[in-house]
Backbone as XML, in Angstrom:
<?xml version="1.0"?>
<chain id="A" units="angstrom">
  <residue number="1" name="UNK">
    <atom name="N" x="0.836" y="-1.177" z="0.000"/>
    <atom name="CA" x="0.000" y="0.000" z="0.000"/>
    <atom name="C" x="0.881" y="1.242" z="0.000"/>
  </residue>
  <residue number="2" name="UNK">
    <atom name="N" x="0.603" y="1.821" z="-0.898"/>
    <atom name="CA" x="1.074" y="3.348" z="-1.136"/>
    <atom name="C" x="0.672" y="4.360" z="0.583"/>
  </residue>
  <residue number="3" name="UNK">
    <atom name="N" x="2.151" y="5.108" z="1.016"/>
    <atom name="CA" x="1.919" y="6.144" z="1.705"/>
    <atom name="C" x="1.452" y="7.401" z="1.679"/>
  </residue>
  <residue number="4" name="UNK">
    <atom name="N" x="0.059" y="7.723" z="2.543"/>
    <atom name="CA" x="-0.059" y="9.036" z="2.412"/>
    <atom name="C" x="0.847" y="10.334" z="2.294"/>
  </residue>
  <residue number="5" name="UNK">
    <atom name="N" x="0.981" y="11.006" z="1.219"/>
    <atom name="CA" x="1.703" y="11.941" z="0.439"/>
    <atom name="C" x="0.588" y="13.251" z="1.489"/>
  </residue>
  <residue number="6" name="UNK">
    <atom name="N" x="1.367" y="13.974" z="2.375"/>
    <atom name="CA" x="0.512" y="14.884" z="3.159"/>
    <atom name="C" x="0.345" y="16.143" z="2.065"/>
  </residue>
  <residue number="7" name="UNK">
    <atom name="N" x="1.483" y="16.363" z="1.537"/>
    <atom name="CA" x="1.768" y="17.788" z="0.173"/>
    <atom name="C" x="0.492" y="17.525" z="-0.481"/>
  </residue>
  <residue number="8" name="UNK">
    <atom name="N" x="-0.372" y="17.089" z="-0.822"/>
    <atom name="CA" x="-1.480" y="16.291" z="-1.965"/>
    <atom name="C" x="-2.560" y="16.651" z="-0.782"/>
  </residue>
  <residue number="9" name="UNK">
    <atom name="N" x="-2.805" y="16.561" z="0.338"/>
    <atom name="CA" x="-3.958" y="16.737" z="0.929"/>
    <atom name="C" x="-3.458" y="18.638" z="1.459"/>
  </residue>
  <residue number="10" name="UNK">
    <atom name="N" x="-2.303" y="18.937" z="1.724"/>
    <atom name="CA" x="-2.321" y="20.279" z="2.291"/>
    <atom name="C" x="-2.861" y="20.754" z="1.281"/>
  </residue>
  <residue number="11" name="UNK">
    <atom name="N" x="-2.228" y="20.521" z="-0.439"/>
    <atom name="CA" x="-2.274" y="21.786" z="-1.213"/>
    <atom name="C" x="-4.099" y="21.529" z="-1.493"/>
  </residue>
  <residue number="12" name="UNK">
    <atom name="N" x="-4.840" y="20.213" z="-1.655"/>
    <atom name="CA" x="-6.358" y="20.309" z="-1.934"/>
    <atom name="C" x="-6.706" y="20.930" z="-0.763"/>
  </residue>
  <residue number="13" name="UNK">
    <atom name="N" x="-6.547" y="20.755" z="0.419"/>
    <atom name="CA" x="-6.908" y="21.923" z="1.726"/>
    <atom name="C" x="-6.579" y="23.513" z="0.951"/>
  </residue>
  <residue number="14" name="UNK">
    <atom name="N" x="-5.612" y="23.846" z="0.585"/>
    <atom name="CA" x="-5.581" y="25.004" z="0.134"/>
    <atom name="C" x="-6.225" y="25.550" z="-1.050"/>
  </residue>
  <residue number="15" name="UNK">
    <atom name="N" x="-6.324" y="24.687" z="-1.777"/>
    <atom name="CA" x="-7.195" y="25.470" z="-3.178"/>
    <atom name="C" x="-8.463" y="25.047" z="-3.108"/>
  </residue>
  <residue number="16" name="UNK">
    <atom name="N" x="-9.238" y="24.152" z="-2.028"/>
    <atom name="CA" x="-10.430" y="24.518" z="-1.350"/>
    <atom name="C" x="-10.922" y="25.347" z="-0.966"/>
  </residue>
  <residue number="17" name="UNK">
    <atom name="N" x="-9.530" y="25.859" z="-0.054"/>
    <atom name="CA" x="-10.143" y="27.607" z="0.957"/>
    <atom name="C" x="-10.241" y="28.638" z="0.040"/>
  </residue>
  <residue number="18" name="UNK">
    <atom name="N" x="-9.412" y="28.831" z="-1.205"/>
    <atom name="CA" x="-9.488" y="29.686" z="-2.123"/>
    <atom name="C" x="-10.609" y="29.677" z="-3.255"/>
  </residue>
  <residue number="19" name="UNK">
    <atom name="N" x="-11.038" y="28.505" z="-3.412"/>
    <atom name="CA" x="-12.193" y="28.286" z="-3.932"/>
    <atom name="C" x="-13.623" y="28.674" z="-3.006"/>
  </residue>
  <residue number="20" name="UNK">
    <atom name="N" x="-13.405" y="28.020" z="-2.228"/>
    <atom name="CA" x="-14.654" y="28.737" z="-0.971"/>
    <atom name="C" x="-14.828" y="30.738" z="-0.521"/>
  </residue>
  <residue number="21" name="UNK">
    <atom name="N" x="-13.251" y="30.861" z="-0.299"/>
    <atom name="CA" x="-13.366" y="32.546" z="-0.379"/>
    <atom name="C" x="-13.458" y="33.097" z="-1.234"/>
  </residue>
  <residue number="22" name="UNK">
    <atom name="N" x="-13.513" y="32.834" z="-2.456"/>
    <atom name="CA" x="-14.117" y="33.097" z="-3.964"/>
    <atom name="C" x="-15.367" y="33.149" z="-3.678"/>
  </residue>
  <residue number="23" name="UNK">
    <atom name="N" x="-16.209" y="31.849" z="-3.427"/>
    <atom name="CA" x="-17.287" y="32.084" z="-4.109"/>
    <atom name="C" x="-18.193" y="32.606" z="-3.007"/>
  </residue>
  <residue number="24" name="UNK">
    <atom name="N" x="-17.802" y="32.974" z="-1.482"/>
    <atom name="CA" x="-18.488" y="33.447" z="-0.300"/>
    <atom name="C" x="-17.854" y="35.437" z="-0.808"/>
  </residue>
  <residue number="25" name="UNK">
    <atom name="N" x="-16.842" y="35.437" z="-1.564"/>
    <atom name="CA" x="-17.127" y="37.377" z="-2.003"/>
    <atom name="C" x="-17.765" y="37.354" z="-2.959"/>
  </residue>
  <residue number="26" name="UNK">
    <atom name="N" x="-18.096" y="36.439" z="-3.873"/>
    <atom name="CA" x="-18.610" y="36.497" z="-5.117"/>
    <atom name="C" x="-19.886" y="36.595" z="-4.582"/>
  </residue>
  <residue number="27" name="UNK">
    <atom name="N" x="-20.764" y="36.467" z="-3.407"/>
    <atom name="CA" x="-22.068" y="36.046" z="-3.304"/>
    <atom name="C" x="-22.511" y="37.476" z="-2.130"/>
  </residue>
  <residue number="28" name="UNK">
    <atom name="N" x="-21.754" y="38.393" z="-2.375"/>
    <atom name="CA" x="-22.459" y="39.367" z="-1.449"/>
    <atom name="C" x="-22.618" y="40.280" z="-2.765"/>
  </residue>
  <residue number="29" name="UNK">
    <atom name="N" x="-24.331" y="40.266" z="-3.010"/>
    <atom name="CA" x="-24.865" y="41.504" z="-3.930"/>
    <atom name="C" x="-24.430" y="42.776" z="-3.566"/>
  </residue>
  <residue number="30" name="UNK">
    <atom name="N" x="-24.699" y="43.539" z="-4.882"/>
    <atom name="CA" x="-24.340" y="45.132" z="-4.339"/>
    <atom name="C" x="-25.326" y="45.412" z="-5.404"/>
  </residue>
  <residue number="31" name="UNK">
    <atom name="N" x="-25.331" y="46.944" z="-5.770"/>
    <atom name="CA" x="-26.169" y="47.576" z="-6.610"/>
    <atom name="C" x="-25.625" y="48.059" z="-7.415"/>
  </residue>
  <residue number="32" name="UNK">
    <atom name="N" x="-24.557" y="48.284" z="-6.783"/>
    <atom name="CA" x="-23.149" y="48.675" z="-8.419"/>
    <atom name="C" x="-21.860" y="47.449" z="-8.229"/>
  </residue>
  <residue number="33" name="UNK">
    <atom name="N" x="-21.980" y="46.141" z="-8.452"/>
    <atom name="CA" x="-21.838" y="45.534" z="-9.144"/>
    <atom name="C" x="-19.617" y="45.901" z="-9.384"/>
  </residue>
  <residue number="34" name="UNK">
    <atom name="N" x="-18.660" y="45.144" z="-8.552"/>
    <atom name="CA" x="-17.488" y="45.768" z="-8.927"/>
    <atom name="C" x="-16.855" y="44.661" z="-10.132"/>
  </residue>
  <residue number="35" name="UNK">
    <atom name="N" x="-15.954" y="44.925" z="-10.326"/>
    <atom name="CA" x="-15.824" y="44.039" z="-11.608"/>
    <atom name="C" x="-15.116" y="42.432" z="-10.993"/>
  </residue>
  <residue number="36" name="UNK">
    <atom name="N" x="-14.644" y="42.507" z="-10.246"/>
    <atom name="CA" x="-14.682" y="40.944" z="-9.256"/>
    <atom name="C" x="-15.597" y="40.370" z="-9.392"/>
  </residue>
  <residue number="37" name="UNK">
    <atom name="N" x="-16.993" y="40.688" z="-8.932"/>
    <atom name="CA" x="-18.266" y="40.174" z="-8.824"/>
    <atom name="C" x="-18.787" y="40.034" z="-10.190"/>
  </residue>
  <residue number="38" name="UNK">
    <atom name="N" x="-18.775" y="41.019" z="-11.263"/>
    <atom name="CA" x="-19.121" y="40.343" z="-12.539"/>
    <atom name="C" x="-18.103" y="39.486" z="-13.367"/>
  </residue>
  <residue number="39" name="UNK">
    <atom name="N" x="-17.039" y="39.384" z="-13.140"/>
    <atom name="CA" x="-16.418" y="38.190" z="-13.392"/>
    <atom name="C" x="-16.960" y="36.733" z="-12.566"/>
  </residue>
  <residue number="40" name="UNK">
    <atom name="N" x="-17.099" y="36.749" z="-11.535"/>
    <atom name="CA" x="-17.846" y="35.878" z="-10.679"/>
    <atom name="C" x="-19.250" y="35.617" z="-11.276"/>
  </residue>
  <residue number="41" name="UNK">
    <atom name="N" x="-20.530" y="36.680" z="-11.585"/>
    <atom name="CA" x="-21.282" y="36.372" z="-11.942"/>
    <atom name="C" x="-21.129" y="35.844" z="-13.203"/>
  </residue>
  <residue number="42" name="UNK">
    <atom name="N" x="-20.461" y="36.403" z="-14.003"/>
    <atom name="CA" x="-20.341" y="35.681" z="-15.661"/>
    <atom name="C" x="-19.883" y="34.169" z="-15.676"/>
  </residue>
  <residue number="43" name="UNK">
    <atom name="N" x="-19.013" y="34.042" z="-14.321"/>
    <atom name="CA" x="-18.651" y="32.484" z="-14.425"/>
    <atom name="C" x="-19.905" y="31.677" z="-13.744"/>
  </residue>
  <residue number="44" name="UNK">
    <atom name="N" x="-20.818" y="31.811" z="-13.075"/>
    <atom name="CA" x="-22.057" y="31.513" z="-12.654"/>
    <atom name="C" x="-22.995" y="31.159" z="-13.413"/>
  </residue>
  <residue number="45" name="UNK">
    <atom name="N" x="-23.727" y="32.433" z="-14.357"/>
    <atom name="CA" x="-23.791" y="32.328" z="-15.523"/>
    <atom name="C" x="-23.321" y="31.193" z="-16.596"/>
  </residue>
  <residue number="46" name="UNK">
    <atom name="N" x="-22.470" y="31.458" z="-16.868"/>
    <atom name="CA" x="-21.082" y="30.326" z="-18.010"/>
    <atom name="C" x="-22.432" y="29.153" z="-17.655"/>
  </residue>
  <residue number="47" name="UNK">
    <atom name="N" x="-21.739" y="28.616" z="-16.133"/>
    <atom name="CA" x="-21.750" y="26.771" z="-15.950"/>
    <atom name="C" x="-23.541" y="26.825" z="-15.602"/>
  </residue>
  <residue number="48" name="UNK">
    <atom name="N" x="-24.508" y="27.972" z="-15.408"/>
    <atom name="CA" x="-25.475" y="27.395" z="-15.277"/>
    <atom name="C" x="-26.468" y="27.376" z="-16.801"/>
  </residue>
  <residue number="49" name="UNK">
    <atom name="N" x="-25.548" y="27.971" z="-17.669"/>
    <atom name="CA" x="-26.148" y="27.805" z="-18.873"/>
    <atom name="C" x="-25.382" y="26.377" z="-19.883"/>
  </residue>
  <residue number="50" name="UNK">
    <atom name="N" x="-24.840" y="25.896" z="-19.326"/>
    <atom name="CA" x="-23.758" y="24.475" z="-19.622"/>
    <atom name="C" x="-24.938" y="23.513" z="-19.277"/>
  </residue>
  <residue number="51" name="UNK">
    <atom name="N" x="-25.134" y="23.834" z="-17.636"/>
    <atom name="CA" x="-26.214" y="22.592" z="-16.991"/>
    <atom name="C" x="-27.778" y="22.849" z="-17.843"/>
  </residue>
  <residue number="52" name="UNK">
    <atom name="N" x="-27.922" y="23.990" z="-17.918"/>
    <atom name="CA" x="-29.660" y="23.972" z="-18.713"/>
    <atom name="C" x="-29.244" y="23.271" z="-20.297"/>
  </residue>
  <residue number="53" name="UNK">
    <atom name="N" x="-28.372" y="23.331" z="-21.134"/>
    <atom name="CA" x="-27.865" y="22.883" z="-22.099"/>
    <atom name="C" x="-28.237" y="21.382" z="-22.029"/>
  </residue>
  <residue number="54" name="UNK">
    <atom name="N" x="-27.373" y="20.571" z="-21.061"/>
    <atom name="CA" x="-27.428" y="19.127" z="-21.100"/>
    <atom name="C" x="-28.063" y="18.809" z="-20.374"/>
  </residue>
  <residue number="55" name="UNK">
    <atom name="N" x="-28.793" y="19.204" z="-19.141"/>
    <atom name="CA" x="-29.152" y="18.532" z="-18.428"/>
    <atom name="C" x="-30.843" y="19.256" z="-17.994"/>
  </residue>
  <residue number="56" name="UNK">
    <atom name="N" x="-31.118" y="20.233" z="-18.787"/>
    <atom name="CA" x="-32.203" y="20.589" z="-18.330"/>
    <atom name="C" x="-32.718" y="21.533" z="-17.252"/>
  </residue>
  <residue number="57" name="UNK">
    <atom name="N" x="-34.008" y="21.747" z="-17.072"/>
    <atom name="CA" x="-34.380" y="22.690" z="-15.797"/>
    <atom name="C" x="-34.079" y="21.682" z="-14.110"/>
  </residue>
  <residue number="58" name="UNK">
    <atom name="N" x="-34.146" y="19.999" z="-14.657"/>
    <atom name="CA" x="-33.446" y="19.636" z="-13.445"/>
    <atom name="C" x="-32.763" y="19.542" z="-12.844"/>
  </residue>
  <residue number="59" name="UNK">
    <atom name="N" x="-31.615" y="19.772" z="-13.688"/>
    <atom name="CA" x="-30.431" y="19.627" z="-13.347"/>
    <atom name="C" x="-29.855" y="21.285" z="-12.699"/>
  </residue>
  <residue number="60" name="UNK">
    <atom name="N" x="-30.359" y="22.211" z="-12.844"/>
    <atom name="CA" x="-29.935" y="23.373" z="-11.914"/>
    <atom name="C" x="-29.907" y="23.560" z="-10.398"/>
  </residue>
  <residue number="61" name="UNK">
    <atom name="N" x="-30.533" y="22.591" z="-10.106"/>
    <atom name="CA" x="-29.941" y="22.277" z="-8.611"/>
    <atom name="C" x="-28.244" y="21.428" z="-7.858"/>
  </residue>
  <residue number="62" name="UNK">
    <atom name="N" x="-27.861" y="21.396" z="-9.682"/>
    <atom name="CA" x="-26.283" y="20.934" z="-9.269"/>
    <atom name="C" x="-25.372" y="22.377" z="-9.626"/>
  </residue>
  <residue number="63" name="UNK">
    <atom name="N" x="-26.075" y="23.135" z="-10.310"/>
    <atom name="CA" x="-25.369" y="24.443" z="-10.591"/>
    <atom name="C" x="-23.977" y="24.781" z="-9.683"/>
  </residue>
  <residue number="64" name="UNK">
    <atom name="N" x="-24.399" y="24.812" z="-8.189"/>
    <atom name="CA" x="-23.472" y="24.736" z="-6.918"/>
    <atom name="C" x="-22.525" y="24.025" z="-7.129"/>
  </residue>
  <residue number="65" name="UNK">
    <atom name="N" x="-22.640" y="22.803" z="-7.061"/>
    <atom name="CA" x="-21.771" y="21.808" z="-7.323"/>
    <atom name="C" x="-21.220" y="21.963" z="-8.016"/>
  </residue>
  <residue number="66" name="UNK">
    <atom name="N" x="-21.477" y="22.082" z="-9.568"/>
    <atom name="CA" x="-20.414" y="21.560" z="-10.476"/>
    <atom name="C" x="-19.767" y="23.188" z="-10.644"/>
  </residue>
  <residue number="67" name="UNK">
    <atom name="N" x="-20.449" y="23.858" z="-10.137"/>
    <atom name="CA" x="-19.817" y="25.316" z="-10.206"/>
    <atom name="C" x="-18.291" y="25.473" z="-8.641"/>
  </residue>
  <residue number="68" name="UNK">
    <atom name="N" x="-18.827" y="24.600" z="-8.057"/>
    <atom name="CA" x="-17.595" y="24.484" z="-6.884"/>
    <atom name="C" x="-16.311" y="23.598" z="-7.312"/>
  </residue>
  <residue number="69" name="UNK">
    <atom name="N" x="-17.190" y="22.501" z="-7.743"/>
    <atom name="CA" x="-15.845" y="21.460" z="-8.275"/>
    <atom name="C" x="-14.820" y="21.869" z="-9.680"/>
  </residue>
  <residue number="70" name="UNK">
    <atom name="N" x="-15.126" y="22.370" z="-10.173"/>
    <atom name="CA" x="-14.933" y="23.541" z="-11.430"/>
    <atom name="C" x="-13.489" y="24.321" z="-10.851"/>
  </residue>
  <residue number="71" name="UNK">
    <atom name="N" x="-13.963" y="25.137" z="-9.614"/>
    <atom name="CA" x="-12.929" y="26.018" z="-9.103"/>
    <atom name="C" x="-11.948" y="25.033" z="-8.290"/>
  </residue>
  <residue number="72" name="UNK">
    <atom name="N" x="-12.478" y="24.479" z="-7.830"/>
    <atom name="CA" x="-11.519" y="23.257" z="-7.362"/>
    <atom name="C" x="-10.445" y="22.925" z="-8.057"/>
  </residue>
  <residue number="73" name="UNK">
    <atom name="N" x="-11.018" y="21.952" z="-9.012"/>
    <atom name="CA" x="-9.887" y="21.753" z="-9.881"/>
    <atom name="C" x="-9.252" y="23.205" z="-10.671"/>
  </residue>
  <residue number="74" name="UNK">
    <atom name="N" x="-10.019" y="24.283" z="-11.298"/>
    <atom name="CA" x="-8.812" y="24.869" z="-11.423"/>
    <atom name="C" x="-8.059" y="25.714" z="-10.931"/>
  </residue>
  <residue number="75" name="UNK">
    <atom name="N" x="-7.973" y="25.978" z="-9.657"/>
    <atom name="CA" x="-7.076" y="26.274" z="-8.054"/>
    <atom name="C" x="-5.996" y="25.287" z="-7.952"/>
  </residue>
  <residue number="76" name="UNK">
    <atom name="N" x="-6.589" y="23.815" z="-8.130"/>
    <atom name="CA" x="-5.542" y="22.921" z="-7.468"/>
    <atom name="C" x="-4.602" y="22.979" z="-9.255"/>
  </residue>
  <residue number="77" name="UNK">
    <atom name="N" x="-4.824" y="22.462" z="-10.390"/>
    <atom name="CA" x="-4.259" y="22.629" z="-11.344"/>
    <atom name="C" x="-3.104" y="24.265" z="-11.214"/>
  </residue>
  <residue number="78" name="UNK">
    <atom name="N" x="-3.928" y="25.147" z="-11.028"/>
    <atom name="CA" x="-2.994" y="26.505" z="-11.038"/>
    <atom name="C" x="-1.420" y="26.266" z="-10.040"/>
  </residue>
  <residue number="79" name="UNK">
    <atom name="N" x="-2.118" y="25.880" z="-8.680"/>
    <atom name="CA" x="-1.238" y="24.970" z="-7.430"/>
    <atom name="C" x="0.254" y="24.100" z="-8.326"/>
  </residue>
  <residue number="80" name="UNK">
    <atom name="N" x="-0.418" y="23.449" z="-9.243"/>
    <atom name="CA" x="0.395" y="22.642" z="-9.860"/>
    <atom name="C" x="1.954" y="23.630" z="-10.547"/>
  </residue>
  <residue number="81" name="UNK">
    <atom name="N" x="1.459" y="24.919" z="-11.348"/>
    <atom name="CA" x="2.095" y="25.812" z="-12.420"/>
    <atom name="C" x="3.202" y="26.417" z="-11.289"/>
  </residue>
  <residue number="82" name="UNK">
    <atom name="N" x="3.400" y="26.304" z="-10.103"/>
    <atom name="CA" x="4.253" y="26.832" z="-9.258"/>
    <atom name="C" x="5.294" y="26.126" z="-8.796"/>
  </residue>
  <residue number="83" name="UNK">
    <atom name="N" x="6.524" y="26.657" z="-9.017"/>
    <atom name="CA" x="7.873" y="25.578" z="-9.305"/>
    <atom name="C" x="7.574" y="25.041" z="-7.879"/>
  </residue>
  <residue number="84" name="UNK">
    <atom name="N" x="8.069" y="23.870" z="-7.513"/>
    <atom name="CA" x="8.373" y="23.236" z="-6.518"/>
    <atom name="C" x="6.692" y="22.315" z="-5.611"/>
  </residue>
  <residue number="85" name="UNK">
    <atom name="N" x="5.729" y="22.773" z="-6.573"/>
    <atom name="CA" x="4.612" y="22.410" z="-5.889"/>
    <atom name="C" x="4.302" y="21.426" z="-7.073"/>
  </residue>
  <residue number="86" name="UNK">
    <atom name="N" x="3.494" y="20.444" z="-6.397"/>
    <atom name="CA" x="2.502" y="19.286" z="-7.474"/>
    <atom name="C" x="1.114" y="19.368" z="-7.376"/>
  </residue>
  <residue number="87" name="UNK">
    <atom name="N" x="0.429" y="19.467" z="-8.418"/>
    <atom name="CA" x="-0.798" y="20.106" z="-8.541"/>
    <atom name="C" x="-1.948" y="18.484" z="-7.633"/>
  </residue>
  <residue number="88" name="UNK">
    <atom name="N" x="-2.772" y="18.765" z="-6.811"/>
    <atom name="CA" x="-3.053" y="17.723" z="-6.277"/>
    <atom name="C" x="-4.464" y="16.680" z="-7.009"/>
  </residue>
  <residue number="89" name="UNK">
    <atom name="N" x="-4.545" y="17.461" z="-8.049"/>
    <atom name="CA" x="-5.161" y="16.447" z="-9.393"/>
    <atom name="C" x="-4.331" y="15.465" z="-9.888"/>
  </residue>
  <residue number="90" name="UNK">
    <atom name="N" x="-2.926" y="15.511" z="-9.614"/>
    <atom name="CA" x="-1.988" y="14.696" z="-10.256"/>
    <atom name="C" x="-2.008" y="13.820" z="-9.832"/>
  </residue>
  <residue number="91" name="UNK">
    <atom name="N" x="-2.642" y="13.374" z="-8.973"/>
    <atom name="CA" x="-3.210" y="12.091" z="-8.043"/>
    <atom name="C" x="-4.412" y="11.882" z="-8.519"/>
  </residue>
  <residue number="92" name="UNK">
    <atom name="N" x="-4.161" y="10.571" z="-8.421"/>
    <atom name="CA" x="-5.277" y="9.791" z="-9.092"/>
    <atom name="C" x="-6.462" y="9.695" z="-7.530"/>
  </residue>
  <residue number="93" name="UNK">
    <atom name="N" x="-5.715" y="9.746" z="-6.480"/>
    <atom name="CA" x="-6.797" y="9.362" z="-5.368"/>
    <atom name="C" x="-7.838" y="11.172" z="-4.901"/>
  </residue>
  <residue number="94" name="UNK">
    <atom name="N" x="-7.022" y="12.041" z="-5.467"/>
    <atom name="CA" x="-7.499" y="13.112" z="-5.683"/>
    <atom name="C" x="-9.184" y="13.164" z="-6.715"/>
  </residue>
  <residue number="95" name="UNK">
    <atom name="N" x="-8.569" y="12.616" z="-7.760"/>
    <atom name="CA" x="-9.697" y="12.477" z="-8.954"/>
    <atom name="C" x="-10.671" y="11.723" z="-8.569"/>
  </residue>
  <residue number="96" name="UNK">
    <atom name="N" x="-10.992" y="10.254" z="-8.076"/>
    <atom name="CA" x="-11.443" y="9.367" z="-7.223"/>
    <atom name="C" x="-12.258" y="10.368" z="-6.378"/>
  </residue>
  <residue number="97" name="UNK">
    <atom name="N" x="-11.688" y="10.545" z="-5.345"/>
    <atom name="CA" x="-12.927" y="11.297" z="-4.294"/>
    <atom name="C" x="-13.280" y="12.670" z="-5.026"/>
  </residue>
  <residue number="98" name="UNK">
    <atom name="N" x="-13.548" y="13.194" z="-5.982"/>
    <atom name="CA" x="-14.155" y="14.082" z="-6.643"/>
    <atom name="C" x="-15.248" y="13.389" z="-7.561"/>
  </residue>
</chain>
């Protein structure tokens, strides 16, 4: 049996929290709208017009989801582009529990 690699669970701990504090500033309305937040909304937008595409008016109750797992992976991928770090998709046991 393969040893737990801790670097692979810190860095998905980390591009979790960055994914989560994304989308908890992305979710406080305003009335003027700064351009953070419409980048945020346009990516909202993007994946919930992806899910009405294939999957219908039922499927917008995964909007969340696949709109979280989305930033996930590309946080932990970005994680990867930084010398000395391994992106924690590069694990297969990463991909698995996603």
């Amino acid at each position: 049996m393969q040893e737990l690699n801790l670097s692979h669970v810190y860095f998905g701990v980390l591009a979790m929290a960055i994914s989560l504090g994304l989308v908890s500033l992305a979710g406080k309305p305003s009335l003027k709208p700064s351009k953070f937040q419409a980048f945020w909304e346009g990516y909202v937008r993007f994946v919930r017009g992806m899910v009405l595409e294939n999957m219908g008016h039922e499927g917008l109750r995964y909007v969340p989801l696949i709109a979280s797992i989305g930033l996930f992976v590309f946080f932990s991928n970005l994680l990867g582009m930084v010398p000395g770090l391994e992106a924690p998709t590069g694990n297969v046991n990463t991909n698995l529990a996603l």
